[in-house]
DRENMARLO-364988 format. One record per residue (C-alpha): residue in one letter; x, y, z. Coordinates in steps of 0.5 Angstrom, whole numbers, padded with zeros to 4 digits, always signed. Example, Ala and Ser with C-alpha at 12.3 -4.5 7.8 and 13.67 -1.06 7.14 Angstrom:
BEGIN
a+0025-0009+0016 s+0027-0002+0014 
***
This chain:
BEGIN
x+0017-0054-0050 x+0023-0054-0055 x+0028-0060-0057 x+0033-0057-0053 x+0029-0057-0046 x+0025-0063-0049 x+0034-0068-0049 x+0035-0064-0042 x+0030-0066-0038 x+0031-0073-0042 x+0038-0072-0039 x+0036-0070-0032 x+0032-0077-0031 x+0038-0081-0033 x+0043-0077-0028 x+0043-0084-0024 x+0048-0087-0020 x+0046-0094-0022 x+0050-0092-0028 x+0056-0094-0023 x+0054-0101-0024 x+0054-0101-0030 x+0061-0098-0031 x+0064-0103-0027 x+0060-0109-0030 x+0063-0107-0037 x+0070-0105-0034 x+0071-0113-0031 x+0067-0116-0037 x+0071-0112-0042 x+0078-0114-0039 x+0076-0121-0039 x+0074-0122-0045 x+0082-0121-0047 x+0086-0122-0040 x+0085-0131-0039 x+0086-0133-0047 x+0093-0127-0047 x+0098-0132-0046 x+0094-0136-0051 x+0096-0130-0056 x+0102-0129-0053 x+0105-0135-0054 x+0102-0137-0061 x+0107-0130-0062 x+0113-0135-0061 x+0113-0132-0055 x+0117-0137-0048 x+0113-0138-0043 x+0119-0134-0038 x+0117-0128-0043 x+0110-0128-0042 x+0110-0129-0034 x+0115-0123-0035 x+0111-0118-0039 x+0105-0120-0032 x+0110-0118-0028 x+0111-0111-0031 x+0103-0111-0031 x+0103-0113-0023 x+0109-0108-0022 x+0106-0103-0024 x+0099-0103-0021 x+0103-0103-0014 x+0108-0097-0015 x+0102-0093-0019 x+0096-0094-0015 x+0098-0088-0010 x+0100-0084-0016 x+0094-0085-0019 x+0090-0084-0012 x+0093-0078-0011 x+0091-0076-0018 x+0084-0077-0018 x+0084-0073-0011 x+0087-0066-0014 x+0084-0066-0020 x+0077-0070-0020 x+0075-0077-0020 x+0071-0076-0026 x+0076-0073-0030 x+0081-0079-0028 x+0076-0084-0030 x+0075-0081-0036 x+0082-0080-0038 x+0084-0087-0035 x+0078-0090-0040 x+0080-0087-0046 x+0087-0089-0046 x+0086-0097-0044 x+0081-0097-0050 x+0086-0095-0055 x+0092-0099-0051 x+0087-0105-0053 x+0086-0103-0059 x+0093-0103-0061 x+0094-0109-0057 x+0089-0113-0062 x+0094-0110-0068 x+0101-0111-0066 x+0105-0117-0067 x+0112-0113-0063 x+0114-0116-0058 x+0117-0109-0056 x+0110-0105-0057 x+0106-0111-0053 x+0110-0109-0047 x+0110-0102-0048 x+0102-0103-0048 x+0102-0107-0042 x+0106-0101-0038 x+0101-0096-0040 x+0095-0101-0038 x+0099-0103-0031 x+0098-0095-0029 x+0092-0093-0032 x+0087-0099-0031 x+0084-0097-0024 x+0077-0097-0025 x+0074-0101-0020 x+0079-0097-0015 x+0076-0090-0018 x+0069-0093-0018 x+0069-0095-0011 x+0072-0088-0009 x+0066-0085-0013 x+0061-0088-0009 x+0060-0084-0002 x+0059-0078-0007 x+0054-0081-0012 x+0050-0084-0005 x+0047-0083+0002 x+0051-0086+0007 x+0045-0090+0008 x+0046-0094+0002 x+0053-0094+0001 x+0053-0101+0005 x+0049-0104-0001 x+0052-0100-0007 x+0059-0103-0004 x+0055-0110-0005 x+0052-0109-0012 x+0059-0106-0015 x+0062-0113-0013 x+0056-0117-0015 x+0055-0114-0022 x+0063-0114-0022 x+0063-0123-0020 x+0058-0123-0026 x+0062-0120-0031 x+0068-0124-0029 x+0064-0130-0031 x+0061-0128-0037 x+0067-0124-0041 x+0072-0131-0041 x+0065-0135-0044 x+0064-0129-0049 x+0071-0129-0051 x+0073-0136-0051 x+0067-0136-0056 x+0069-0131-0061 x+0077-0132-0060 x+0077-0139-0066 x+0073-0134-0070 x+0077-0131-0075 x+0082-0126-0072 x+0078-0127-0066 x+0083-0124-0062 x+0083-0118-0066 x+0076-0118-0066 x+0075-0119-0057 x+0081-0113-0058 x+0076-0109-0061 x+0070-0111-0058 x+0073-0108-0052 x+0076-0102-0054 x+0069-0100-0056 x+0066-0102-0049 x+0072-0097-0046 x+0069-0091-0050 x+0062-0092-0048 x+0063-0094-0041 x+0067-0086-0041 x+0061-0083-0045 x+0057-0085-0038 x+0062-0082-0034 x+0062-0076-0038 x+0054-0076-0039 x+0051-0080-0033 x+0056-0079-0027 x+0056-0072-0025 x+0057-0071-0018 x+0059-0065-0014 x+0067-0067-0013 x+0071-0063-0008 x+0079-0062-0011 x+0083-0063-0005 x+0090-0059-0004 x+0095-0065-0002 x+0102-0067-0001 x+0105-0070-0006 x+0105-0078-0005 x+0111-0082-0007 x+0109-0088-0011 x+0114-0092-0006 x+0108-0091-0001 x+0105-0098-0001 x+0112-0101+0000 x+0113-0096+0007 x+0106-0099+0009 x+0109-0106+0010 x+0115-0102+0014 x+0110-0098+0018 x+0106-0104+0021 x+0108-0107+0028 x+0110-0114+0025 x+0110-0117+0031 x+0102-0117+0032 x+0101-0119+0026 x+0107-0123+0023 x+0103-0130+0022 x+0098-0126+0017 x+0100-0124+0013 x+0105-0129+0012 x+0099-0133+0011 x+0096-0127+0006 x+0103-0128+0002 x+0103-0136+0002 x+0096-0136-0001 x+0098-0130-0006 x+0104-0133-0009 x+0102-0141-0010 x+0095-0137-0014 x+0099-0133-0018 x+0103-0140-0020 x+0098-0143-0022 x+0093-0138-0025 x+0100-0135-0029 x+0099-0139-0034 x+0093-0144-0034 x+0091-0141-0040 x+0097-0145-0044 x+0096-0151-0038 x+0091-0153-0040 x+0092-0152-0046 x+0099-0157-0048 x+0096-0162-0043 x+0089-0163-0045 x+0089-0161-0053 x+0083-0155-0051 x+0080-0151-0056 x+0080-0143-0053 x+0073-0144-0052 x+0073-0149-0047 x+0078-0145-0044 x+0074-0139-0043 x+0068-0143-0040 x+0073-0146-0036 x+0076-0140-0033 x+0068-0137-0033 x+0066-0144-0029 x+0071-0142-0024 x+0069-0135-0023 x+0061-0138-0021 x+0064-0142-0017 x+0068-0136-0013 x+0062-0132-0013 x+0057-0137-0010 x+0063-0138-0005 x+0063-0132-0002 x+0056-0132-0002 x+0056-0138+0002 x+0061-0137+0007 x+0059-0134+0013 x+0053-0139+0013 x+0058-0145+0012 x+0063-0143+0017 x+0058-0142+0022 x+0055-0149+0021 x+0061-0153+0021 x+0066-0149+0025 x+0062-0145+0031 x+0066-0143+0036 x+0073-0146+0033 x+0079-0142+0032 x+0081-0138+0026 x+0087-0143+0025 x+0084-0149+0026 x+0079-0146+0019 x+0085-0144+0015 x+0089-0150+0017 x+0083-0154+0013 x+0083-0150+0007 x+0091-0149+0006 x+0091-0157+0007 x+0085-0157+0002 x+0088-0152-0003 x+0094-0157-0003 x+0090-0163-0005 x+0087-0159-0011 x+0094-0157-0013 x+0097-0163-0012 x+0090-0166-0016 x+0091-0161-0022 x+0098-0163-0023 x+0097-0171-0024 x+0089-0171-0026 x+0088-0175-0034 x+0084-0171-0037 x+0080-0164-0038 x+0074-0167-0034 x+0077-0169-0027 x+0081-0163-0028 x+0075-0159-0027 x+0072-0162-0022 x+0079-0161-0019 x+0077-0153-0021 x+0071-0153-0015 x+0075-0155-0009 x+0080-0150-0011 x+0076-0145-0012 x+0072-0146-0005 x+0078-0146-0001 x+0082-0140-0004 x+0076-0135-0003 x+0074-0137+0004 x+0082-0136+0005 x+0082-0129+0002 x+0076-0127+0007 x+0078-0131+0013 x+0086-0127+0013 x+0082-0121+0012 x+0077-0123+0018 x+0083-0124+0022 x+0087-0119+0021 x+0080-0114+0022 x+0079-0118+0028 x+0085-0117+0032 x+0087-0109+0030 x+0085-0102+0032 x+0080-0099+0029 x+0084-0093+0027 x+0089-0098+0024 x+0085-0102+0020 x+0086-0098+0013 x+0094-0099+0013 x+0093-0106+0015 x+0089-0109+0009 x+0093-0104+0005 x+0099-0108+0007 x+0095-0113+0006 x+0093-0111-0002 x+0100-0109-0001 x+0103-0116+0000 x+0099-0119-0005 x+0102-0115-0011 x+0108-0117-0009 x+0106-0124-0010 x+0102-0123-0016 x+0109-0119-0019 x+0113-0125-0019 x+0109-0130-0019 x+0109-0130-0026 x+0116-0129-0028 x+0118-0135-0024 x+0112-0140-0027 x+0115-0138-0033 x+0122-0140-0031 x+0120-0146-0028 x+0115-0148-0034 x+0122-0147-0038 x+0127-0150-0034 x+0123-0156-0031 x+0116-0157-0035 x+0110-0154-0033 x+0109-0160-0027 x+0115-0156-0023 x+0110-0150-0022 x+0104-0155-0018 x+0109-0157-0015 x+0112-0151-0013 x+0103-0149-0011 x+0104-0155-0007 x+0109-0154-0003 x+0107-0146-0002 x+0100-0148+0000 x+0103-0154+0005 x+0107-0149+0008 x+0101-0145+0010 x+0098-0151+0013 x+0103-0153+0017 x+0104-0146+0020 x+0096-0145+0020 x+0096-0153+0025 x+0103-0150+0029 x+0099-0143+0031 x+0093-0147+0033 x+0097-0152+0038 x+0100-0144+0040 x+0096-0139+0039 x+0099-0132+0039 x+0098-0127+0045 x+0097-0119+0045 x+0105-0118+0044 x+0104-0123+0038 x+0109-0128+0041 x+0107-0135+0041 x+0105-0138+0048 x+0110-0144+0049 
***
């Protein structure tokens, strides 16, 4: 046997489709390596904090309008062929990223990242080609697992690496690098057998023309909901980097913990969920849960904004954390629970929809409020959104909506 069949039998063994999970760990452990201590680097730049939440919006706006673009690309001519183009171009953008001190470039490169970087979407649109129907559910499973894990080690990482010299530029770099190597899988390791499909064009304007095509009167309350708990987050996580930061006197490496202590708190939180609520809320109405983890919601905000010290306000982080996640899946479970089946795709894509507006501008107005008022209007703004929310939930369980989506008197 010679060489060449001896590194393609090689090859063969490794044509895997766990390499899928590898992917997407070293996609989001890449990314937040760099994106939780960004408007650190930013604002050491001399950057304002107006300017810092509108080069997120431009980041959060263009992911809205090309995430159909991009769909619609991978759908005529391959999915691997997108990953691999997506993947490369977001390594040398965080390679560039890592370099320049332009204000004007940084923009540019967030623009570019804005349309390209849809990976987990592509990874996730690759699994029924790369397993049987039979294991997509766990496949689905251990993609967000692996993807939670790379949430919590990337801040931690990078907290510690960013007060080494040019750290920035290092995390940058180290990132670039884990971009190249995750595109060499896809090229190597991920072959499937794709089908290129013959589509109408699709606007980039499709995602808005989804909120406009739901029947808003069935699910209103929702959705507003979804809305409410979207902005408030996007408030406050804008620029929590830089709060804690001026408030607290913290070095970056405390920060990154802080952010990875916050995702661990998330995962088990999910994780938990579906035994938690069913312990303490058997036969309670879905309004009656958000009501408790609006108001929940509310006293952290509340709490972030006053709190004395670095160690209350991450013990503050916990409550927040826990009853954030259990409102995303539980506007999620409602809103599943009273659609048809055949509606239920365009409803959590209005969903995703409204929460990409939200995260659009969020960060420009904590900017203009941290600029204007100081960074104790932004909690307060949380406070408000989140009591809003509360208030809404108790009023729908007084007055629980019927089939026409009208609120019995």
């Amino acid at each position: 046997m010679n060489s060449n069949q001896k590194v393609s039998r090689l090859r063969m063994k490794l044509l895997t489709p766990d390499w899928l999970y590898i992917l997407s760990f070293l996609d989001t452990f890449a990314t937040s390596l760099i994106i939780p201590l960004l408007t650190i680097h930013f604002r050491s730049l001399g950057m304002s904090h107006m300017l810092i939440g509108i080069i997120s919006s431009v980041y959060a706006g263009v992911q809205l309008f090309s995430s159909p673009a991009i769909g619609c690309w991978s759908d005529k001519f391959g999915k691997q062929q997108t990953l691999k183009i997506s993947l490369l171009i977001c390594a040398v953008s965080y390679l560039i990223l890592g370099v320049t001190t332009s204000i004007f470039v940084i923009v540019v490169i967030r623009f570019i990242l804005g349309i390209m970087k849809h990976t987990q979407t592509i990874c996730k649109t690759l699994v029924p080609e790369l397993f049987t129907s039979e294991q997509q559910t766990e496949a689905f499973g251990m993609i967000n697992a692996v993807t939670a894990i790379g949430f919590v080690a990337g801040p931690a990482v990078g907290g510690y690496f960013i007060e080494t010299e040019n750290g920035f530029q290092l995390l940058c770099t180290i990132s670039c690098l884990i971009f190249v190597f995750n595109t060499v899988i896809v090229y190597y390791f991920l072959r499937t057998v794709e089908q290129v499909y013959n589509i109408k064009k699709e606007s980039v304007l499709s995602n808005l023309k989804e909120l406009f095509s739901i029947e808003w009167k069935l699910y209103w309350d929702v959705l507003i909901l979804k809305l409410l708990l979207s902005l408030s987050m996007s408030l406050f996580y804008s620029n929590y980097a830089l709060t804690i930061e001026e408030n607290f006197d913290v070095s970056p490496k405390i920060i990154g913990y802080t952010n990875s202590f916050q995702s661990f708190v998330s995962a088990v939180s999910c994780l938990l969920s579906t035994k938690f609520l069913k312990i303490y809320y058997t036969n309670k109405s879905y309004y009656l849960k958000l009501f408790h983890s609006f108001f929940i919601l509310s006293l952290s905000f509340l709490c972030l904004g006053f709190v004395p010290n670095i160690t209350i306000f991450v013990l503050c982080l916990v409550p927040l954390c826990t009853s954030s996640s259990l409102l995303r899946i539980m506007t999620t479970e409602v809103l599943l629970e009273r659609a048809m089946p055949d509606q239920r795709g365009s409803l959590l894509g209005s969903e995703n929809t409204i929460a990409s507006i939200a995260y659009l501008i969020g960060p420009s107005l904590s900017g203009f409020c941290r600029d204007q008022f100081g960074p104790i209007c932004v909690s307060i703004l949380s406070v408000l959104l989140t009591g809003i929310g509360a208030t809404l939930s108790a009023i729908l369980n007084s007055h629980p909506i019927n089939t026409k989506g009208i609120i019995f008197p």
